[in-house]
BATOR-316516 format. One record per residue (C-alpha): residue in three letters; x, y, z. Coordinates in steps of 0.05 Angstrom, whole numbers, plus 5000, padded with zeros to 4 digits. Each point is the difference from the previous one (the first is absolute). Example, Ala and Ser with C-alpha at 12.3 -4.5 7.8 and 13.67 -1.06 7.14 Angstrom:
Ala524649105156/Ser502750694987/
This chain:
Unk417745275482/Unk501849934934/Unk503150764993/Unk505049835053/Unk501749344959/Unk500850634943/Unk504750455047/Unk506349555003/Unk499749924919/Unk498850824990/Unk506750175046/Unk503549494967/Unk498350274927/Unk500450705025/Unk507349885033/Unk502149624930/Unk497450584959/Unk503050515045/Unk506649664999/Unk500249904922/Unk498150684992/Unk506450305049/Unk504249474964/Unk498050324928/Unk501650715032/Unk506549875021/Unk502349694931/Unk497950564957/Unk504050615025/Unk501150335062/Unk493250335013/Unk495750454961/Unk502250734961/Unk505749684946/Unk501050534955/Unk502949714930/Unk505050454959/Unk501749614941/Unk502549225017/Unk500850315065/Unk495850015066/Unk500050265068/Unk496049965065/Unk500850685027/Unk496349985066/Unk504049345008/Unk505950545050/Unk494550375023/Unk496749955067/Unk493650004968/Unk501149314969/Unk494649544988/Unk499049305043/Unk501049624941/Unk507750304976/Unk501649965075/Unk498249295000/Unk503849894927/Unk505950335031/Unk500249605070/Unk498949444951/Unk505750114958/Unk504350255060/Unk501450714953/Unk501550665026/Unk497050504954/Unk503250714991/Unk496850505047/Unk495450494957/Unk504950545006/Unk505849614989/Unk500049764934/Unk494849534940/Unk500649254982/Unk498549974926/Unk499349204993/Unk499249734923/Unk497349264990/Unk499050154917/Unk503750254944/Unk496250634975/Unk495049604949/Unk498349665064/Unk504249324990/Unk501649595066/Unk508750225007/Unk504149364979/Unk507049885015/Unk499949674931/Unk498750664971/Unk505450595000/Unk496850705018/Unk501250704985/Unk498550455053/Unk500750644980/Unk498550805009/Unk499650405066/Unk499049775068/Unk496050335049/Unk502850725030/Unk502549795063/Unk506750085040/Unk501649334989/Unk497349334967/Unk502049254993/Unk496649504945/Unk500549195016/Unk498049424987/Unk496549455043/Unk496849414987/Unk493149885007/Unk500549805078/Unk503150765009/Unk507249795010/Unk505450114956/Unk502349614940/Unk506449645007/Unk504450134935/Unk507049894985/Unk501350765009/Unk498249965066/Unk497250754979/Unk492250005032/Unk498450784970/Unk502750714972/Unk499550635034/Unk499250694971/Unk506750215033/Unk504049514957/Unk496249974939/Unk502150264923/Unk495750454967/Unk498850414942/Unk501150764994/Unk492850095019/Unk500549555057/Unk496149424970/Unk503049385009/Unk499649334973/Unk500449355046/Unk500049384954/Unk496349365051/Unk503549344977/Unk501849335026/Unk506950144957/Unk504750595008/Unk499150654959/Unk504450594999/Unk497650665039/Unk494549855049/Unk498749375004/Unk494849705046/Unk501349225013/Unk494549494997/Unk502149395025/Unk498349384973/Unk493249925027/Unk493450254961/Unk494850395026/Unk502250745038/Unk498750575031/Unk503650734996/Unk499550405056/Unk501850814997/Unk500450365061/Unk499650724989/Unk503650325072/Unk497750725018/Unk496249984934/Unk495450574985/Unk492749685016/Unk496149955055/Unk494149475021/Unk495150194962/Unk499549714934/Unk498250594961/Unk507050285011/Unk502449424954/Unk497550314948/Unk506250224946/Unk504949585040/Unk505349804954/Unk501249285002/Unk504449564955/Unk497249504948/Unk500049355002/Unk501549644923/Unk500449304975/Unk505849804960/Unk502449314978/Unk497849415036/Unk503649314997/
């Protein structure tokens, strides 16, 4: 008798554990496979059909609808690249080349994944509209204030996220094919 006393207490603790242990999967990334390239990473089975029960629940979570595996990569960047949370109190120098891809845009969000309101009412840059050298490196300067050339705004608000999306980029799902991708640092400047 007393085992069955035992069985309500085990599905509780086993329902509790289960559900902290979904909860802590859904907060860390969408699913298993991130590749990291610098400050950079990316989920690349994320747009494939061969995605994992964890990113699909991450994704229905967060409402997002990823790029299919063929159509493009999502390079997402939480960190500077000496691995420093990105703070609107900071300005940034993104720099170098961006993934080889048809076309690409760079934003940023907030931490909730929507854009940051700033006086500019700009959100992002594309690679259509963008200055660059005679190499075709650019320079984006990431500031709350305005900057001459590409300027990213920050908004007012602290923490962020930048978000590349890399359209009919050269990769595929498999993480190995990452390797050598070109992707733009991420530098600290002055922070106020």
């Amino acid at each position: 008798m007393s085992g069955l006393k035992a069985l309500p207490l085990a599905t509780i603790a086993a329902l509790a554990l289960g559900s902290a242990a979904t909860l802590a999967s859904l907060q860390g990334g969408p699913g298993f496979g991130a590749v990291r390239l610098g400050a950079w990473t990316s989920w690349p089975q994320v747009g494939d059909s061969d995605i994992d029960p964890y990113a699909r629940a991450s994704l229905a979570v967060d409402g997002a609808l990823p790029l299919g595996s063929r159509e493009g990569v999502v390079l997402i960047a939480t960190t500077d690249d000496e691995g420093a949370p990105l703070d609107a109190r900071c300005d940034y120098r993104i720099s170098g080349a961006a993934p080889a891809a048809r076309f690409w845009t760079l934003s940023a969000y907030d931490v909730d994944g929507r854009l940051r309101p700033n006086l500019a009412h700009r959100h992002g840059l594309t690679s259509a509209t963008l200055l660059r050298d005679s190499d075709g490196d650019f320079v984006i300067e990431a500031a709350r204030g305005a900057r001459p050339g590409n300027w990213l705004p920050l908004g007012e608000k602290s923490r962020f996220v930048l978000i590349l999306r890399a359209y009919q980029a050269k990769t595929s799902a498999i993480g190995d094919a990452y390797q050598g991708m070109s992707v733009p640092s991420i530098a600290r400047s002055e922070c106020s």
